[in-house]
Structures are given as C-alpha cells and as structure tokens.
C-alpha positions in Angstrom: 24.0 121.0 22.6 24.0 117.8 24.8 21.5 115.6 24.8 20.6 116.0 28.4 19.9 119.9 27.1 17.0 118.1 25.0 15.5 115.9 27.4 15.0 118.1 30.4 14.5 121.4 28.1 17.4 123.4 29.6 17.8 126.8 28.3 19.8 127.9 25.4 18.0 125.2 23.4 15.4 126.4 21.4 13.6 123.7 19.2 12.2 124.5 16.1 8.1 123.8 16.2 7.1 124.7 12.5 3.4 124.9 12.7 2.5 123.8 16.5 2.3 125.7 19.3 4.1 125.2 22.5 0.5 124.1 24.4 0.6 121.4 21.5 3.3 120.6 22.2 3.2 120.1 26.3 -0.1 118.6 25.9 1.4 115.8 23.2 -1.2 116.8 20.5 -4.1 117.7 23.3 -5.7 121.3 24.0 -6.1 120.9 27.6 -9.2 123.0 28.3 -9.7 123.9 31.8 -12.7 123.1 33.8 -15.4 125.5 35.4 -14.8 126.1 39.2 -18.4 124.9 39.8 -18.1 121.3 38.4 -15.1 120.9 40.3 -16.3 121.9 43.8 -19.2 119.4 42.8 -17.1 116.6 42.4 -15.1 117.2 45.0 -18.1 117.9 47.3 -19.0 114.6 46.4 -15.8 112.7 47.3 -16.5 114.4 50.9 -20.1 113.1 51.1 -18.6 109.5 50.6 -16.8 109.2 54.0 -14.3 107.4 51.9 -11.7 109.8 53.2 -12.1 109.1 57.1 -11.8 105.7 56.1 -8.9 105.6 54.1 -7.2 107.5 56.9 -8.4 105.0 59.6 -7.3 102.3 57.7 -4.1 103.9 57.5 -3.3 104.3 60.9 -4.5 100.8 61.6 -1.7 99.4 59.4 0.7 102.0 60.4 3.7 100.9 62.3 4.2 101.4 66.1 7.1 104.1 65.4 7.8 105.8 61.9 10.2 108.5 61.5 7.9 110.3 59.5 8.2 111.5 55.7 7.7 114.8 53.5 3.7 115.8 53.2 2.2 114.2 50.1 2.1 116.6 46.7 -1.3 115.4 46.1 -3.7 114.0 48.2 -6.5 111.5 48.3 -9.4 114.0 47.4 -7.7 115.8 44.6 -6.9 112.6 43.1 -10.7 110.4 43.3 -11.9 114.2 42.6 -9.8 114.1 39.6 -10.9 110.7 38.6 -14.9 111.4 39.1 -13.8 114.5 36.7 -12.6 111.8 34.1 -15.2 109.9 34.4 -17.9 112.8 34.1 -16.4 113.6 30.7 -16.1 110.1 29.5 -12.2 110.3 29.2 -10.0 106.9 29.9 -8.8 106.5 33.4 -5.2 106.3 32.9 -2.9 108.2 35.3 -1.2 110.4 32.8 -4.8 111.3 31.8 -5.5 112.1 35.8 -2.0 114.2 36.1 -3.0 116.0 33.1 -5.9 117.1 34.8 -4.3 118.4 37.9 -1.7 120.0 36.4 -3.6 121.9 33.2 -7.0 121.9 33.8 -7.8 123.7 37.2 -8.1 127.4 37.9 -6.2 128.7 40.3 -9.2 128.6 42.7 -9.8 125.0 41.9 -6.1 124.6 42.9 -6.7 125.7 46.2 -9.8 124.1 47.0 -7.9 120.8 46.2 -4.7 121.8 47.9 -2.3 122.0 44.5 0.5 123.9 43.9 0.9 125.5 40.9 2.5 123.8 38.3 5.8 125.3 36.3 3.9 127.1 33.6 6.9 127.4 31.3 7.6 125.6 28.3 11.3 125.3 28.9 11.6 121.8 31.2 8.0 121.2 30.9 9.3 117.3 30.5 10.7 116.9 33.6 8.0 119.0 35.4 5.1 116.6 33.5 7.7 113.5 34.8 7.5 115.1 38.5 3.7 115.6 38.3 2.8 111.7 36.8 5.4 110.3 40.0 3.0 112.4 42.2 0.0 111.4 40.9 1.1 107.9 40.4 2.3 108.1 44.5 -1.2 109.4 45.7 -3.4 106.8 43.7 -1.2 103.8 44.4 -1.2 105.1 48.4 -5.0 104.6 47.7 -4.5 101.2 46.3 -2.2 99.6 49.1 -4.5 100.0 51.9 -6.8 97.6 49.8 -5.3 95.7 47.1 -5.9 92.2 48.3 -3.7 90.5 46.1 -0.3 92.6 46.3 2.5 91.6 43.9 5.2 92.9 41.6 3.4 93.8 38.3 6.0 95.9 36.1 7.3 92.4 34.8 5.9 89.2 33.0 6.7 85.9 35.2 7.6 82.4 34.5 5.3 79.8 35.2 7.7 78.8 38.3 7.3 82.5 39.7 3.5 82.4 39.6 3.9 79.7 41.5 6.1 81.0 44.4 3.6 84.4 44.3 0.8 81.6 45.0 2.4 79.9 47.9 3.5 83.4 49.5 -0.3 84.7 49.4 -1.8 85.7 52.8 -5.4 85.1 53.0 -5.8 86.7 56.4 -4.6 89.9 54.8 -7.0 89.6 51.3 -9.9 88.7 53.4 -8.9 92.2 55.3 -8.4 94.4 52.5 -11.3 92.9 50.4 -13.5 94.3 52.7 -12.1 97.4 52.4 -12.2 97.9 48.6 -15.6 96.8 48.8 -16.4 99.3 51.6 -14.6 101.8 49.3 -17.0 100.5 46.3 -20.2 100.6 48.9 -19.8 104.1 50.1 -19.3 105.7 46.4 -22.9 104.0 45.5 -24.3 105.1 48.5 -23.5 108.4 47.8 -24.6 108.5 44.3 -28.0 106.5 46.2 -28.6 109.8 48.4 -27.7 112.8 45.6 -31.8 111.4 44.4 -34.5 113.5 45.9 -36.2 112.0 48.9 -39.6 111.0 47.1 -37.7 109.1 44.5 -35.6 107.2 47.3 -38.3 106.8 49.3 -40.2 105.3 46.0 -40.9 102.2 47.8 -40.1 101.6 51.6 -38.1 98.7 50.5 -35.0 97.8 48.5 -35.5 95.1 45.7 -32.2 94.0 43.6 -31.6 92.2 40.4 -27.9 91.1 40.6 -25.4 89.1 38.4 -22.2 88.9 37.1 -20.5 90.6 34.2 -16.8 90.2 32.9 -13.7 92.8 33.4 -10.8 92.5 31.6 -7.0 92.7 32.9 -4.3 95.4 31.0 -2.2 91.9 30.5 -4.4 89.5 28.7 -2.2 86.3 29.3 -3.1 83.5 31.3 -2.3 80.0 33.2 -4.8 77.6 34.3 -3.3 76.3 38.4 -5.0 72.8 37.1 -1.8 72.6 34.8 0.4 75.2 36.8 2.5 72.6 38.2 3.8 70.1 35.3 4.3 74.1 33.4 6.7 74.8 36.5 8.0 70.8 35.5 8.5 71.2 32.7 10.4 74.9 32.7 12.6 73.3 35.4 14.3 71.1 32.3 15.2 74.1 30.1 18.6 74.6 30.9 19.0 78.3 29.7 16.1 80.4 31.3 16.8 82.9 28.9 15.0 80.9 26.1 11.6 81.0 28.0 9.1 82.6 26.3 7.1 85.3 28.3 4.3 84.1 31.2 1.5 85.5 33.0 1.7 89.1 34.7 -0.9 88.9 37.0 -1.3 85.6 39.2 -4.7 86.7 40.7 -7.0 86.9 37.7 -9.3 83.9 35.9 -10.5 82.3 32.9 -14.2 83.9 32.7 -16.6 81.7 30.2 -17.8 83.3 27.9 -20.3 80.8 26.4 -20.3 77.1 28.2 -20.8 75.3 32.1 -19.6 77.8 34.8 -18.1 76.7 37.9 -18.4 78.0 41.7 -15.4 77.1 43.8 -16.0 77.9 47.4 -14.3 79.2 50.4 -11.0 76.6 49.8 -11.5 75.1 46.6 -8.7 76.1 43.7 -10.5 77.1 40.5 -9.3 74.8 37.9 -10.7 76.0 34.9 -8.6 76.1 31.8 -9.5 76.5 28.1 -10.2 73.5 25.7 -6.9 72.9 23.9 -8.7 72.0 21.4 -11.5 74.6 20.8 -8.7 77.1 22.1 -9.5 80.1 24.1 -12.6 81.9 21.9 -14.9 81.0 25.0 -12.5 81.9 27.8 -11.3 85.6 28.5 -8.6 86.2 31.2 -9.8 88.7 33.4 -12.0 89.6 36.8 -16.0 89.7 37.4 -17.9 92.9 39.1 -20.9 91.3 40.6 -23.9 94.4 40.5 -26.6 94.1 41.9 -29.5 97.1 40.2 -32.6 98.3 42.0 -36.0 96.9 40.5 -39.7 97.4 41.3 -41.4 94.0 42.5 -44.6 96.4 43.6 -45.0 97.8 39.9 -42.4 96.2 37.6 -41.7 98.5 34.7 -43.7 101.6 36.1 -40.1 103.6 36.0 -41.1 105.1 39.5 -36.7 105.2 40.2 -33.5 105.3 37.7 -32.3 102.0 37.9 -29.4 102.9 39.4 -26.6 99.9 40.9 -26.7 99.9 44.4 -24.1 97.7 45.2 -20.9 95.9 43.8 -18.0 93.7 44.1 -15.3 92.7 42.4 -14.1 88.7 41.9 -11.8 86.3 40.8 -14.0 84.1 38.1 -15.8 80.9 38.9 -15.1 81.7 42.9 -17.1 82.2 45.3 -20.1 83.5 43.4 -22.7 82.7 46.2 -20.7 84.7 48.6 -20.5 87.6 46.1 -24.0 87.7 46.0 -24.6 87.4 49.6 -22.1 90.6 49.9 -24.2 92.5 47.7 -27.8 91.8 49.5 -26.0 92.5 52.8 -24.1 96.1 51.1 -27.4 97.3 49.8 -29.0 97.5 53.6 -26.5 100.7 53.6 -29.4 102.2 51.4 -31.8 102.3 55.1 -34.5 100.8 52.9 -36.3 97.2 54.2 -34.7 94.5 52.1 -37.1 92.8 49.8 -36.6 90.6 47.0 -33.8 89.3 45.8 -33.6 88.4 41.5 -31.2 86.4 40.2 -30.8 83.6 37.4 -30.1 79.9 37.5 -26.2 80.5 38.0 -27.1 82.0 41.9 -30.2 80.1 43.6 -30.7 77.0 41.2 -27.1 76.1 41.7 -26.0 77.4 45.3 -26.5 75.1 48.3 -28.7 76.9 50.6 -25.8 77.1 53.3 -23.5 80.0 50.9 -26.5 81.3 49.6 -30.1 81.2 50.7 -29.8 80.8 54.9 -27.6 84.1 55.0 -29.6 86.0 52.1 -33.3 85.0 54.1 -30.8 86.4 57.6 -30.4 89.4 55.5 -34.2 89.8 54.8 -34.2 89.2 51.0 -36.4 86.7 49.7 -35.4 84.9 46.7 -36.5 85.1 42.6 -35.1 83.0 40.1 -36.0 80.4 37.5 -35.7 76.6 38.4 -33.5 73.7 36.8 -35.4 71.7 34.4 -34.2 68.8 37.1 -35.8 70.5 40.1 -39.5 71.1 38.3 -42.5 69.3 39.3 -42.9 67.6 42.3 -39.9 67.5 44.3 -40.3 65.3 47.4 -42.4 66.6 50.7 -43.1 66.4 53.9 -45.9 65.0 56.4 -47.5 63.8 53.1 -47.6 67.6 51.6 -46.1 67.4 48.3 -43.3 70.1 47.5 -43.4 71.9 43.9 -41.6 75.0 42.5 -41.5 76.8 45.6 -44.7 75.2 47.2 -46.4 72.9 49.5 -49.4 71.3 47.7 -52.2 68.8 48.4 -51.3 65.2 47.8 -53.9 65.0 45.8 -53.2 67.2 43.4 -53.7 66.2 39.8 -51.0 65.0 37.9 -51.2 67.7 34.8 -50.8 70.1 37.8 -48.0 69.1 39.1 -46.1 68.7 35.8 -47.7 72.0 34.2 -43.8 73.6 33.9 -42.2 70.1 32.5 -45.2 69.7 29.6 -44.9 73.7 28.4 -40.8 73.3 28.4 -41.5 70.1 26.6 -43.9 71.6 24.1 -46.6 69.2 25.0 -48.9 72.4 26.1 -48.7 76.0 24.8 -48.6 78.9 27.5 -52.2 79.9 27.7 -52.7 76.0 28.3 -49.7 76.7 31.1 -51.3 79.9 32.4 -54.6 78.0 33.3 -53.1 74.7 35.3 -50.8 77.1 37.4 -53.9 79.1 38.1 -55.4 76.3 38.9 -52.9 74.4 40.8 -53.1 77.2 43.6 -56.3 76.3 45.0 -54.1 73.1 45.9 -51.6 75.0 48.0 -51.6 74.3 51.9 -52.7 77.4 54.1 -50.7 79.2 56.3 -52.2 79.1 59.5 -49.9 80.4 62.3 -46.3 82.1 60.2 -42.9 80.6 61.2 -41.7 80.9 64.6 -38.2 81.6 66.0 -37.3 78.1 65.6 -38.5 78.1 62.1 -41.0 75.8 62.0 -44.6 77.1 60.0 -48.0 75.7 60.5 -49.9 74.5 57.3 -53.4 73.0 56.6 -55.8 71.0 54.3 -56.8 73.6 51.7 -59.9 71.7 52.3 -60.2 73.0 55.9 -60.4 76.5 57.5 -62.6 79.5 56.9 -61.6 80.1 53.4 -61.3 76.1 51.9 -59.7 76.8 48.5 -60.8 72.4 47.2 -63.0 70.1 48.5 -62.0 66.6 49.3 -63.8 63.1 50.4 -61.6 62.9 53.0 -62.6 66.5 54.6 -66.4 66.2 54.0 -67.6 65.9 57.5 -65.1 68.3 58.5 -67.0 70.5 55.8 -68.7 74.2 57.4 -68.6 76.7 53.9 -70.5 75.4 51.0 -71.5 79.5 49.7 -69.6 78.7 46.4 -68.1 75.9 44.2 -64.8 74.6 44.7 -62.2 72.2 42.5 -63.1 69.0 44.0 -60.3 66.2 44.7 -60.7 63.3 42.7 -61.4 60.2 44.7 -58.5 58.4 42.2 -56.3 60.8 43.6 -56.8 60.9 47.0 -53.4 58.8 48.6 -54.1 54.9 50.1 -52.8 56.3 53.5 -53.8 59.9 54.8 -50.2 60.7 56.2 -50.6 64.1 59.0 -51.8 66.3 56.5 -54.7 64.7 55.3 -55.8 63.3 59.3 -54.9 66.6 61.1 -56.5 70.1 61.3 -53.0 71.7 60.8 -49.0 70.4 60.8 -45.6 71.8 61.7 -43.5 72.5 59.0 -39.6 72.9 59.2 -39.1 75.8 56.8 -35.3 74.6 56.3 -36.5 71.9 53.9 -37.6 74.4 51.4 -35.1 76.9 51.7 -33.5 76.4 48.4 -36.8 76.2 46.4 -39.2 79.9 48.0 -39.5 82.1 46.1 -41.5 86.2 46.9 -44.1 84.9 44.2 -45.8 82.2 43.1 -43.4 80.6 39.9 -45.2 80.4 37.1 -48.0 82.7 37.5 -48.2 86.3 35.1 -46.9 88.1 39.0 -43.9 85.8 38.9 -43.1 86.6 35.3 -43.9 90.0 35.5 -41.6 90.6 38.0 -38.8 88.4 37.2 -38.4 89.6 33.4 -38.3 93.2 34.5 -35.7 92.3 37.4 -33.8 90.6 34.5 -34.0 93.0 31.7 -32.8 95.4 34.5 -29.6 94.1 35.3 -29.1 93.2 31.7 -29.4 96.7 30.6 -26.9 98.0 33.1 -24.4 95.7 31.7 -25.0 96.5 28.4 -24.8 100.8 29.4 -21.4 100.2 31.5 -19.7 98.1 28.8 -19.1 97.8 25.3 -17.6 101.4 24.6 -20.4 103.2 25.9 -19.3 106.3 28.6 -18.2 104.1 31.1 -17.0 101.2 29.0 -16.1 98.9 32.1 -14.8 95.8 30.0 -12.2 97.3 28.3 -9.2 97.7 30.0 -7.3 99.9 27.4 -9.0 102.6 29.3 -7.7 101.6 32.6 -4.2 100.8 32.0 -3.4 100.3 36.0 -2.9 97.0 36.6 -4.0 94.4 39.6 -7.4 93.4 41.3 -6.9 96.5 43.6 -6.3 99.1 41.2 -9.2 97.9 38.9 -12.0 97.9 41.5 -10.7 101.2 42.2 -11.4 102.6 38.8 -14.5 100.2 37.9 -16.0 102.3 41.5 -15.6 105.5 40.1 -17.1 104.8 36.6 -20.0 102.9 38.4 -20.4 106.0 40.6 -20.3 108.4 37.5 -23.1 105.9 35.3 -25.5 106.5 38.6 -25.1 110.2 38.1 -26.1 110.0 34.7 -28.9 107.9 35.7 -30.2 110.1 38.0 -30.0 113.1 35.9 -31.7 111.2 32.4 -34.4 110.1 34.9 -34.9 113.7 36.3 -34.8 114.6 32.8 -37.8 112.6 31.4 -39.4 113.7 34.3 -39.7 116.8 33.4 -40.2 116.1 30.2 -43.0 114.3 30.6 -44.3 116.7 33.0 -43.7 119.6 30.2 -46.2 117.0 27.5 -49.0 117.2 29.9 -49.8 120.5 29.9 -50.1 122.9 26.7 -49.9 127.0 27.6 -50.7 126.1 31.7 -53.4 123.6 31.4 -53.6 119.7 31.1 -53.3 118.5 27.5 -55.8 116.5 26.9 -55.1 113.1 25.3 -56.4 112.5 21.7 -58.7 109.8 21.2 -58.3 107.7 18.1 -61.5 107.8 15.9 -61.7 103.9 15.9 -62.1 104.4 19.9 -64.6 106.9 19.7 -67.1 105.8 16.8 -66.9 101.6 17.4 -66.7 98.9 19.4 -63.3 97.3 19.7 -63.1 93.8 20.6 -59.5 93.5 21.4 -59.3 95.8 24.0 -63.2 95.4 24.7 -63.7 98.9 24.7 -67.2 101.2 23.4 -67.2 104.8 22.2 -67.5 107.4 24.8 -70.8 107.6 26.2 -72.0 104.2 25.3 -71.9 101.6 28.5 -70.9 98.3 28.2 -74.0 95.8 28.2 -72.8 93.4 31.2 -72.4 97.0 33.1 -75.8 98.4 32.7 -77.2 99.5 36.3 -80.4 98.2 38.1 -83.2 100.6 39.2 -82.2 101.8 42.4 -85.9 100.2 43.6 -88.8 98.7 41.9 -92.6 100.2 42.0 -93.2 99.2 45.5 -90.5 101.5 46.7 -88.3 98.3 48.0 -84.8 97.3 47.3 -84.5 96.1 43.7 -84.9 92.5 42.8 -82.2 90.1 42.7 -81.5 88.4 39.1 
C-alpha cells in the first residue's frame, strides 16, 4: 500500500473505521442533512429577484477583453453559489467556503441539483478526498469570479508581507479602478437590501410615504489581525532595509487595505486624498485599536411616530470602509442608496461623529441634494448663539430675535453645565420659540429664504417696542421684548417687514425638528436606539455575528462585503418574519373565541381618582370638563363665563 493509495482512496485499500460510519467520516465529524426542495427554490428565487445576476454578467463583459479564446463552462455558477450562501446564512452556519461546497455537494436533492444546475457529485466513499478537493476548487473558482469583478483593493493574500512589500502594494494601487469596483460591491450590497426591502407586504412598505434613516458605523474584523500604521510605514521599510539576512524578519501585515478602528478615544475623517495616519499609542498599546474594516448601515426609523413599531427596522442600506476615511462620503452613499426604496427621502439621524464634525461640502450640501434633512446632537462648542445674519441671531439650528433673552439663548449650555435641571430646560426652549423668525416666502432656486420679526405678520408670536406701531393683533398676550434687550442699532431685521436669507449659512446647523424640544428628543433617541440595536443583533455571536471574522475566513475588503451582504440580507428576513410574527400575535390577544377582548381595568382606575395620570373612575367626568347648558331660560345661546 502506497501512500498515494491513502490519500486519493484508491481501491484495494480498505481502512479500518471502528465505530464511525463512512458519512462520518466524508463529512469530517458532520451529519450533512439535506435541505427541503422548498427552502431552496426560496432562496434561490430570491437571488433572481436581486438583479445581482444581470449585473454581475454586465460587469463582466465590460471588463472582458476584446478577443478571448474562450474556456470550459463553469462547474458552478453565480446563483448556486450566493443561493448557497443565503442557505448558510438562513441556518446561522459560518460562511466559510468548505462550509458552502459542503452544501452543494451533500445537502441538495436531486431536484435542487437541477434547479441550480449541479452535477451530481461521486457518491462513493472510495476517493471521496479528491472528489471533496475537486468540489472546494469549484466552489472556491465561482465565489472568487464573484469577488474579482468588485474587490477594489486586489492583491496577493495567501502570504504575510514585509513592511517593504506593503509598501510597493501601496504605490502599485489604482484608484481609478477601486473607485470603479467600489461601486459595484456596493450596488451588489444595495440590490440584496432592496430585495429583502420588497419581500414586506405593501401596507408595511408603504407604512409612511417617506424613508427616514438612522445611520452609523460599526467595526468588521479582518481573518489576519496584524497591522501597520502608513504614518510609521516608511522608517519600518528603513529600517528592514539594514537587516542584512531577510530571512530573520519576523512576519508583517497580510492585508495592506485595512485600518486601525478606535475603539474608545478621538476618531479621525480623512477625505478624498488625505492618508489615514492613525496608529496605536505605544504606550497604552493596542486595547483601543482593532485592525479591521467599518460597514456603515443606515436602519429605517419613524420621525412621524417614533417607537409606534408600524415597520421591522430593517437596514436599508450599507457600505463597507476603510477606518477613519471618508466617513462623510459613506454616509452620503447611504442616503443616496436608500432612494432605491421609491420612498420620499426624509430625515436623516446621525450622531456627533457625521453632522457635528463634517463640513457641510462632504456632507450636508449633497445629503439636503438628496432630500434628507439632517438630526443630530450639537458640539458643546457649537451651542448657544452662534453668530447671524442681517442682525438675526443664529442658535441650534435657528434664526432668533436679537432680542432674545440671554437664559434663552444659553438654555442647552446651563442644563449641560448643571446650572438648571431638564424640566427648568424643557420650559426656556419652549419658550425660546416664540423668538424664532417667520418664514414668510420658502427658499427659492437660488437658495435664499425670506424671514420676519416674530413681532410682525398675522400670527406675531412676541411683542416688541420697536414693532408697536406696526402692531394690528392684540386678541391675546404675548412674551414681550424687554426694552434692555432690544439692540442699540435695529440692523434689517428689526427696520424691515421681511429679509432675504442665504440658506448656505446655516447648512451645517438645520435640523427636521426643533433641538431641544420633547419632538426633537423623541425622535432622535428612537433613531439612535434603532441603529444601536441593529448593531448589537448583527454582532457579538448572535445569527449573523458580523464582527467576527472566524466565521468568514475569506480574506480582503472584496470578499468581506461580499459575505457581510448576505448576512445583512438574511438579518432583514428575520426581521421581517419576527415583525409579521408579533403581528399576529397581537392580533390573536385581541380577540377571545371571535370577539374583541376587552381590556381589564385595574380597580385603582375604576373606584378612585388618580392624580398621576389625572384620571376618574368610569362614569365620573372630570370637573374642568363639565358641559354648559345647551341654552339658558330665555331659549338663547348660553352665557359666556
């Protein structure tokens, strides 16, 4: 017996098992149970509805060459193998290749087989090896054919590199060609959620005629965890230039196009250009840095009844970046992906890491282009009166009287400060709007918006000295500007009926509601729990478990989009079908043997007066709600008290 008889099972060798069976033993230790014909022809129904195969074809025959002599027909194509990954994902197994081959070649039926195009694998024991090394080259060919019409960062990856390498792999990277085929991973990425945006019924799509997103950033990690930082790249090539014997060197960096995400700590934003140079603290070491990529997700929210559940919060678009680069534009990208849904855009929720910190040229101009309006929190240095125009005063997202009182004005600094408590808060923001110019004509083509007096119009909101013969409403009282407050010289807003406005100079600081007020909050802890919780569901060993990349063993930006796609596409589905789930559920709760259950009222509720909720017992009326006489004894209409 040679031992080429062992390794490809040749006949005349017959091993002795013991205990195990021969499917044990071809499945490594697994029972590979096969998978109903229905959930198959789901999935792969599903694949279809994407479009994602006309595009990868397109895309292929745009980079094809002008003459090509042509090649055998692949073994297994496109839509068995993203059918066979959704399949993975469904079940919560890891997205490794040799998990995906398994699948194909154990766990279809024969007519699965054929919807998918598969021949039938070599069913005997004997050289089951080298048929289970045929099938993983196959399946290995057909994803990574997948991969190469978008990876935009192609390199060798089977090998770690020196520091010198990493360098030349740098300096040999077209950006023509990863601006190319980053749009097509995240058209790839865009058509899955779409798909997965569609499979809801039309009334729960249709929830709302418009879109509203919560977005951020959460961390992926690469299958090769080592780093570099390019701000110390080149004295690293230096210094590996004076080792003589390049044997000695210990082991670099596999992938050159990854990052140093922060955990905890200032992040940067490099733009379109700029070289990300951050690099771990030598001295607190790397507990805060994490080498790896970002998927920016963006989750739909409810900004016309926050928490009312009326849709799954399902993620309706996503990227995938390099850290502490280009995070405006990543955001931008997902704003302008979500109009795919055919849904008016709406509002736009972020934290301070997006619209505090961008400049309004990479993010707000071409998110207000794309129709979303912005909702965020402000930088403690950005609260409070923040400059103006035509004597208007501009604070947290609007254009106030000049007279407005101080306290007003610094309501957010003092509650931050702890020099008032919320309800305190609550009452100057209230207050503060009767201070807000009035929109008299909206903003033009040229963006320019007319504003007036809050004094002045039909509906004066204050009264002011300076407005009093201009005064025509005086049905009910008004906060009155204090004299003390009113400024030495009445700039255009205080001596005309109404001023032009250039709506650029408070681009970076609108917001959809008024900051500060119970709305604003409302809406903007909701959008934020939102996104929150998806993170928290796709990572952190739940089904999907995004962060680890033990269970996506691939390796490159490309590959890992790829595979974060189909997870992100699977979590959707499992939204969809909880949500439809409660639905039902609570549907079922509402009515006992075919009639409405009727909701049991606590006996405090029906016997006394409770003055938390300000409620009475059931049949007893509230005193300030007790009706007039329809008329008195003449017959008139009732007197007025």
């Amino acid at each position: 017996m040679s031992a080429g008889d062992i390794d490809h099972g040749f006949s005349g060798y017959e091993p002795d098992l013991g205990g195990m069976t021969q499917a044990e033993v071809m499945g490594r230790g697994r029972i590979h149970q096969l998978i109903d014909d229905d959930t198959v022809k789901l999935m792969e129904s599903r694949v279809r509805k994407t479009g994602v195969l006309e595009r990868l074809q397109a895309w292929r025959d745009e980079d094809a060459a002008a003459f090509s002599i042509g090649g055998r027909p692949s073994l297994i194509s496109e839509r068995a193998i993203l059918t066979g990954m959704l399949l993975l994902a469904k079940e919560g197994t890891a997205m490794h290749l040799t998990c995906v081959r398994d699948l194909l070649m154990f766990r279809l039926s024969d007519a699965s087989r054929e919807l998918l195009g598969l021949e039938a694998p070599s069913a005997g024991f004997v050289g089951h090896i080298a048929e289970k090394n045929r099938w993983y080259a196959n399946t290995s060919r057909a994803f990574h054919r997948i991969n190469d019409l978008m990876d935009p960062f192609p390199q060798e990856r089977r090998h770690s590199k020196t520091y010198t390498q990493i360098q030349e792999i740098l300096r040999a990277h077209d950006a023509v060609l990863a601006d190319k085929r980053k749009a097509r991973l995240d058209e790839f990425t865009q058509l899955f959620l779409v798909m997965t945006f569609n499979e809801q019924s039309r009334d729960i799509r249709r929830a709302s005629k418009k879109v509203d997103i919560s977005f951020d950033q959460t961390y992926v990690g690469t299958p090769t965890t080592k780093g570099y930082s390019r701000k110390s790249l080149a004295n690293r090539v230096k210094q590996e230039a004076e080792v003589e014997e390049k044997r000695t060197l210990k082991p670099g960096p596999v992938d050159a196009f990854a990052g140093w995400h922060v955990t905890t700590g200032e992040r940067t934003d490099a733009g379109t250009g700029q070289v990300d140079l951050t690099t771990p603290d030598k001295k607190g070491g790397t507990a805060n840095y994490r080498w790896g990529w970002e998927i920016n997700i963006a989750v739909r929210v409810d900004s016309e009844a926050p928490g009312d559940h009326r849709f799954p919060g399902l993620a309706v678009a996503a990227t995938m970046s390099l850290p502490n680069v280009r995070v405006a534009e990543e955001a931008v990208s997902l704003m302008r992906a979500t109009k795919a849904l055919g849904l008016e855009p709406g509002v736009g929720d972020a934290d301070k890491q997006y619209w505090a910190n961008s400049t309004p040229e990479r993010l707000h101009d071409d998110a207000l282009r794309a129709g979303f309006t912005p909702s965020t929190d402000y930088r403690i240095d950005r609260l409070g009166h923040q400059g103006g125009d035509h004597g208007a005063l501009f604070i947290e997202g609007g254009t106030y009287c000049p007279a407005t009182p101080k306290p007003l004005q610094d309501a957010t600094k003092e509650l931050l400060g702890n020099i008032i408590d919320t309800a305190t808060y609550r009452e100057r923001i209230k207050s503060r709007t009767a201070f807000q110019l009035h929109v008299k004509e909206k903003p033009d083509a040229k963006g320019r918006v007319v504003l007036r007096c809050p004094a002045l119009g039909p509906s004066p909101t204050v009264t002011c000295p300076l407005r009093e013969l201009l005064k025509t409403v005086t049905d009910k009282a008004r906060p009155a500007v204090d004299g003390d407050d009113v400024p030495d010289f009445a700039d255009k807003i205080c001596s005309q009926h109404s001023v032009s406005f250039d709506t650029a100079k408070f681009t970076r600081t609108a917001q959809a509601f008024e900051y500060g007020t119970p709305e604003w909050d409302k809406f903007h802890t909701h959008a934020r729990n939102s996104i929150e919780s998806l993170n928290h569901q796709i990572k952190s060993g739940g089904t999907e478990d995004i962060e680890s990349a033990s269970r996506r063993r691939v390796r490159g930006f490309g590959a890992a989009q790829i595979i974060v796609t189909i997870l992100l596409t699977n979590f959707n589905l499992r939204k969809i079908a909880a949500f439809l789930s409660d639905k039902i559920k609570d549907e079922a709760k509402k009515h006992v043997h075919g009639e409405p259950a009727v909701r049991t009222i606590r006996r405090r509720d029906r016997e006394f007066h409770n003055p938390y909720t300000d409620t009475y017992p059931a049949g007893v009326m509230r005193p300030d709600k007790a009706k007039h006489p329809a008329s008195d004894e003449t017959g008139g209409p009732p007197l007025r008290t």
